[in-house]
Biotite code that builds the C-alpha atoms (Angstrom):
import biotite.structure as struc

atoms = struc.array([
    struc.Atom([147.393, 27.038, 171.675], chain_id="A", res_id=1, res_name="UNK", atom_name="CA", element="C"),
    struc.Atom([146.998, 30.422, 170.584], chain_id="A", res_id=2, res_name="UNK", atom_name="CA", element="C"),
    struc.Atom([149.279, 31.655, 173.661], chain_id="A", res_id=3, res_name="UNK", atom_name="CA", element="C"),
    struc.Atom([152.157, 30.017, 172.522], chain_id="A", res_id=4, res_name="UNK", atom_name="CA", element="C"),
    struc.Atom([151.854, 30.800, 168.973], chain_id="A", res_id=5, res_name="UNK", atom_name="CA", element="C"),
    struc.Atom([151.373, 34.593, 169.979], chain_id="A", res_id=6, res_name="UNK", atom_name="CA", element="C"),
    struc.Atom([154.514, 34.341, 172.327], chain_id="A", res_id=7, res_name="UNK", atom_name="CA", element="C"),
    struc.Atom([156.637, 32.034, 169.405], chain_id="A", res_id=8, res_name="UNK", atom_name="CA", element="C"),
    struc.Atom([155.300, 34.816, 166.871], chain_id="A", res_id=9, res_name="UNK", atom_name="CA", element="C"),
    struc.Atom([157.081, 37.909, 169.130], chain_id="A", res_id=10, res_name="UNK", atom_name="CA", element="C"),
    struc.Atom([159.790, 36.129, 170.540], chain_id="A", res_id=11, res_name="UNK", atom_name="CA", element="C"),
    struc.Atom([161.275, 35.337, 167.189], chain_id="A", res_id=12, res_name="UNK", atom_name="CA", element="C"),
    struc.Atom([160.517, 39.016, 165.550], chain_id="A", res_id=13, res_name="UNK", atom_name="CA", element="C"),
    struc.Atom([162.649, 40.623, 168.434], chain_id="A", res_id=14, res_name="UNK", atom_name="CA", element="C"),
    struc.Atom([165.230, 38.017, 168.204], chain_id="A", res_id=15, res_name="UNK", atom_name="CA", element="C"),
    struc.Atom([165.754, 39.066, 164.067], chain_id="A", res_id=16, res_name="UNK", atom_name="CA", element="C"),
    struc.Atom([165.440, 42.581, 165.442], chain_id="A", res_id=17, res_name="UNK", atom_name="CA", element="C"),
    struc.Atom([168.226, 42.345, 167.833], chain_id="A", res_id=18, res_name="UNK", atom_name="CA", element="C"),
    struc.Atom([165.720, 43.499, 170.440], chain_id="A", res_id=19, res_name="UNK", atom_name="CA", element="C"),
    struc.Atom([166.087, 42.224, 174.154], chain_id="A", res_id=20, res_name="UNK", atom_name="CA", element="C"),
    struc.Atom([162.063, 41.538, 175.535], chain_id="A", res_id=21, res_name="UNK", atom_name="CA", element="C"),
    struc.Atom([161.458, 42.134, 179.541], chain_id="A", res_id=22, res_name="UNK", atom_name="CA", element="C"),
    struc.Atom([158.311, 40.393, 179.458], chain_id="A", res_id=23, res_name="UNK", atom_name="CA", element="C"),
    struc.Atom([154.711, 40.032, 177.528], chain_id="A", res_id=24, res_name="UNK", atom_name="CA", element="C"),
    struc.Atom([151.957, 40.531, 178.962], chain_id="A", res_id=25, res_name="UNK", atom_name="CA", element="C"),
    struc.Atom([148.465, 39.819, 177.677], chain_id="A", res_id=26, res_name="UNK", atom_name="CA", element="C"),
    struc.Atom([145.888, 42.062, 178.938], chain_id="A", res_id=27, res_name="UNK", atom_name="CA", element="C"),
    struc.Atom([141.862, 43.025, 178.296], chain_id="A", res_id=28, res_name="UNK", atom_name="CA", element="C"),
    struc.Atom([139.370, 40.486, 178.096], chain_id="A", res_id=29, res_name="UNK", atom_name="CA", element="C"),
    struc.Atom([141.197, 37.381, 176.905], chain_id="A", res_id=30, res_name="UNK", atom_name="CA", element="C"),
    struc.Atom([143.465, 37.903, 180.673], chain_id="A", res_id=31, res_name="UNK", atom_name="CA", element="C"),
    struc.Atom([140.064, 38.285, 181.943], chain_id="A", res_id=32, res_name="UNK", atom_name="CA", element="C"),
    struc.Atom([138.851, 35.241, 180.868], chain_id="A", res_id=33, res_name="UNK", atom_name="CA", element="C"),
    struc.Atom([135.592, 37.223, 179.405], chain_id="A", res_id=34, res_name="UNK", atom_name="CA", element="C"),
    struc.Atom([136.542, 37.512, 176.100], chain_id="A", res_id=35, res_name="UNK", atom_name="CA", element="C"),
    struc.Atom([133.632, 36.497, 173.414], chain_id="A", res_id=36, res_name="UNK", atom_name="CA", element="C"),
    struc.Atom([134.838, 34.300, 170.312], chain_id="A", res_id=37, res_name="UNK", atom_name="CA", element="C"),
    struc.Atom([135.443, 36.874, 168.146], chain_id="A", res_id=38, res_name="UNK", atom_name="CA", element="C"),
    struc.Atom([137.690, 39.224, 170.554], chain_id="A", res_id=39, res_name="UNK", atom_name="CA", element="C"),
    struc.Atom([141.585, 40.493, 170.320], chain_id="A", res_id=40, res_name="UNK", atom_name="CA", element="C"),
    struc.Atom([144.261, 39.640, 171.496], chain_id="A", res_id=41, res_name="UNK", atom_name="CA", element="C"),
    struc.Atom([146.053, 42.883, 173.736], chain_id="A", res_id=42, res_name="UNK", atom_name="CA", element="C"),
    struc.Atom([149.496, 42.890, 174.188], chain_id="A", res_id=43, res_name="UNK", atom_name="CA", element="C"),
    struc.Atom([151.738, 44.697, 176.091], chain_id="A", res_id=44, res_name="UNK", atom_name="CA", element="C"),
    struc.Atom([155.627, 44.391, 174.918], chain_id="A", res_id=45, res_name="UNK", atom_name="CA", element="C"),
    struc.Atom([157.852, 45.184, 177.264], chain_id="A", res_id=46, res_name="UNK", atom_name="CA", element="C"),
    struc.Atom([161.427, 46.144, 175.753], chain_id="A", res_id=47, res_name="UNK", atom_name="CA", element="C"),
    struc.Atom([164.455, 46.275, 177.824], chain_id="A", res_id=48, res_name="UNK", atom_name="CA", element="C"),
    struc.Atom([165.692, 49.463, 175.824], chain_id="A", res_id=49, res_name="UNK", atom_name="CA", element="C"),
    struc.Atom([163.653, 52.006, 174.214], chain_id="A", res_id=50, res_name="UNK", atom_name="CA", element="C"),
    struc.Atom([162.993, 52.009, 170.475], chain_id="A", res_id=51, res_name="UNK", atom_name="CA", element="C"),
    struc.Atom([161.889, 54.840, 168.559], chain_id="A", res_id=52, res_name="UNK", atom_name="CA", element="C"),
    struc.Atom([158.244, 55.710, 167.126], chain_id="A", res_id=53, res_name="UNK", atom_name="CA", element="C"),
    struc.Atom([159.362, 53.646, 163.932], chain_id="A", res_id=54, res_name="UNK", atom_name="CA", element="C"),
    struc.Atom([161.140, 50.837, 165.166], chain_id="A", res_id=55, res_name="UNK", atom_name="CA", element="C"),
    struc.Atom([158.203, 50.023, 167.765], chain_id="A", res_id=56, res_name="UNK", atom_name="CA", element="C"),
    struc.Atom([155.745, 50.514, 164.657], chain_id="A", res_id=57, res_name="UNK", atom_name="CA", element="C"),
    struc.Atom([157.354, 48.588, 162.564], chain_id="A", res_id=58, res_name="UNK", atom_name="CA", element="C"),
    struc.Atom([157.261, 45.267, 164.803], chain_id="A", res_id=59, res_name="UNK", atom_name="CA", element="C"),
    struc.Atom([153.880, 45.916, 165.695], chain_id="A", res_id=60, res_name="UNK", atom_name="CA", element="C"),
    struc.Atom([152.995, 45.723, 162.544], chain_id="A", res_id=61, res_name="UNK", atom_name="CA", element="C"),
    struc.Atom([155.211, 42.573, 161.580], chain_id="A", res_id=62, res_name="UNK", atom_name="CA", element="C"),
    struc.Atom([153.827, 40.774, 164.760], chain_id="A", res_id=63, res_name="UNK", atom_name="CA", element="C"),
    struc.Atom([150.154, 41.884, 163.605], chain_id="A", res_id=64, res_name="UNK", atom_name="CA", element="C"),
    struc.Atom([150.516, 40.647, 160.241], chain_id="A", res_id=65, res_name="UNK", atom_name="CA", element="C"),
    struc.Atom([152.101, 37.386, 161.359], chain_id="A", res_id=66, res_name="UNK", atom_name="CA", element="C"),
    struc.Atom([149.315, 36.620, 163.956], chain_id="A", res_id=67, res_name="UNK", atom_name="CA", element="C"),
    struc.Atom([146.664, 37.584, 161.048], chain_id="A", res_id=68, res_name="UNK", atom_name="CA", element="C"),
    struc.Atom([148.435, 34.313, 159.499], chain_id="A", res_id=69, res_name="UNK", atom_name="CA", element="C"),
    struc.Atom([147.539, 32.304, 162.153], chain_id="A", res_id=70, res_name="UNK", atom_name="CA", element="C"),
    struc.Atom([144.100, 34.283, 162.607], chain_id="A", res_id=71, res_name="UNK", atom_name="CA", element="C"),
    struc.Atom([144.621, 35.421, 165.652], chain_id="A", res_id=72, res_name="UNK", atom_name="CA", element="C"),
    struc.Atom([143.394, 39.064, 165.558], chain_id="A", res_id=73, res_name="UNK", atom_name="CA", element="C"),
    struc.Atom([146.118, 41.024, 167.640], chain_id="A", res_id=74, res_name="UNK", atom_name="CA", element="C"),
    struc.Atom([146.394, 44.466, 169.351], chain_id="A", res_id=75, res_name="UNK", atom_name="CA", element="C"),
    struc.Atom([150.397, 45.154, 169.822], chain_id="A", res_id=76, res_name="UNK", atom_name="CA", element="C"),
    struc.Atom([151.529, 47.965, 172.487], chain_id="A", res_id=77, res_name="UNK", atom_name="CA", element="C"),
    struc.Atom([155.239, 47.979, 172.704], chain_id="A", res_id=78, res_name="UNK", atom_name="CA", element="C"),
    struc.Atom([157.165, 50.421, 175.529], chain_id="A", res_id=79, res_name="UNK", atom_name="CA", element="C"),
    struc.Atom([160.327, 50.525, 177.158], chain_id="A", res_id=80, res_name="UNK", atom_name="CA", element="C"),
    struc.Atom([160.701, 49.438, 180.794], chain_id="A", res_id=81, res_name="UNK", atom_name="CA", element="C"),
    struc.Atom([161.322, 52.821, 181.826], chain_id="A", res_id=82, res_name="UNK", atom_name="CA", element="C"),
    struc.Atom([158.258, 53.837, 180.023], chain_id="A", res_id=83, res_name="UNK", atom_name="CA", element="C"),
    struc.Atom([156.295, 51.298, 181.663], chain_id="A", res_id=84, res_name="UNK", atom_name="CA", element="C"),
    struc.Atom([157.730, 52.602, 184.790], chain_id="A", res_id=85, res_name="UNK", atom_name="CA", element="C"),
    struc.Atom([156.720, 56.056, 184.292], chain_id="A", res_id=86, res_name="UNK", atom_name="CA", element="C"),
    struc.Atom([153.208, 55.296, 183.211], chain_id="A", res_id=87, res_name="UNK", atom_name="CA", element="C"),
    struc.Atom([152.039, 52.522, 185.383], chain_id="A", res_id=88, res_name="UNK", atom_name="CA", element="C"),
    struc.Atom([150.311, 54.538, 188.340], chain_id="A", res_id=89, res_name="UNK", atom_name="CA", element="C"),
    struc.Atom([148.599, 56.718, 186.007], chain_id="A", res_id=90, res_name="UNK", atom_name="CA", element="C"),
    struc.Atom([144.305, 56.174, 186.562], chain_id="A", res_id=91, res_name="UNK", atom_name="CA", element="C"),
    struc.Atom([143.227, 55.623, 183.373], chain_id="A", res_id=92, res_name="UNK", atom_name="CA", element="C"),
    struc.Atom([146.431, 54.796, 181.532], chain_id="A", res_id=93, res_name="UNK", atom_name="CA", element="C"),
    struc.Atom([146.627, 51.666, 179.694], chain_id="A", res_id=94, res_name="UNK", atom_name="CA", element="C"),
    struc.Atom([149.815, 50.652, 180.741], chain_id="A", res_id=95, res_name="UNK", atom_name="CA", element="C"),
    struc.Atom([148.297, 51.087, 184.582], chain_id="A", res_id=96, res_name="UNK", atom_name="CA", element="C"),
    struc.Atom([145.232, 48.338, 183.340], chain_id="A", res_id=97, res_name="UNK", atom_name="CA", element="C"),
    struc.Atom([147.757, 46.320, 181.615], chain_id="A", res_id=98, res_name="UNK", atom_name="CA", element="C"),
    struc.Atom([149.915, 45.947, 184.667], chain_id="A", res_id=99, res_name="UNK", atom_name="CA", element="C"),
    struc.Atom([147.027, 45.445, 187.264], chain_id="A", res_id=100, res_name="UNK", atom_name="CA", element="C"),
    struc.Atom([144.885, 42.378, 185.230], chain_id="A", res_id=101, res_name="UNK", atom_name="CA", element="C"),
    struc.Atom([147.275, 41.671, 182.490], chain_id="A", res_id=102, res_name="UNK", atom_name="CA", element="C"),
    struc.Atom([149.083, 37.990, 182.793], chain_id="A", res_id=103, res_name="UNK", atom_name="CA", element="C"),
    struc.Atom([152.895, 37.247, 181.767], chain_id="A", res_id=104, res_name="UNK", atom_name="CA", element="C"),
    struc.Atom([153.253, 35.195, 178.484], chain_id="A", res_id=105, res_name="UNK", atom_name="CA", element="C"),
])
């Protein structure tokens, strides 16, 4: 249930941004499958074209507050594919973690 709201929730807020989405990927413990009751949702947006500091703030923060609606307590990451590129092999990185046990939404 929550899945598809999450997905609906981001899906629509790129759409009225004019902002093309590679792919979502859900990450951490809930992709685990470890998660306690209480635990976030992390998300990894992937964005066909880069966005600036702003614009990537900005629909974090819409997708946040949306998901807060539905109480869903969200954690938003959004990068460009080339970003994701660049950053996926390095140890430690998010992105790297995100890629490796994260699932597609």
């Amino acid at each position: 249930m929550e899945k598809e709201i999450i997905k609906e929730v981001i899906e629509r807020i790129f759409k009225s941004a004019n902002v093309e989405i590679d792919k979502i990927i859900l990450f951490g413990s809930r992709a685990r499958g470890d998660y306690k009751k209480y635990s976030d949702w992390d998300l990894l947006i992937v964005t066909k074209e880069e966005l600036s500091r702003k614009e990537r703030q900005r629909l974090a923060y819409l997708i946040r507050k949306e998901l807060a609606e539905h109480f869903i307590d969200g954690d938003v990451i959004i990068k460009s594919e080339k970003e994701v590129e660049k950053r996926k092999d390095i140890v430690g990185s998010i992105i790297k973690s995100a890629m490796k046990e994260g699932v597609t939404l």
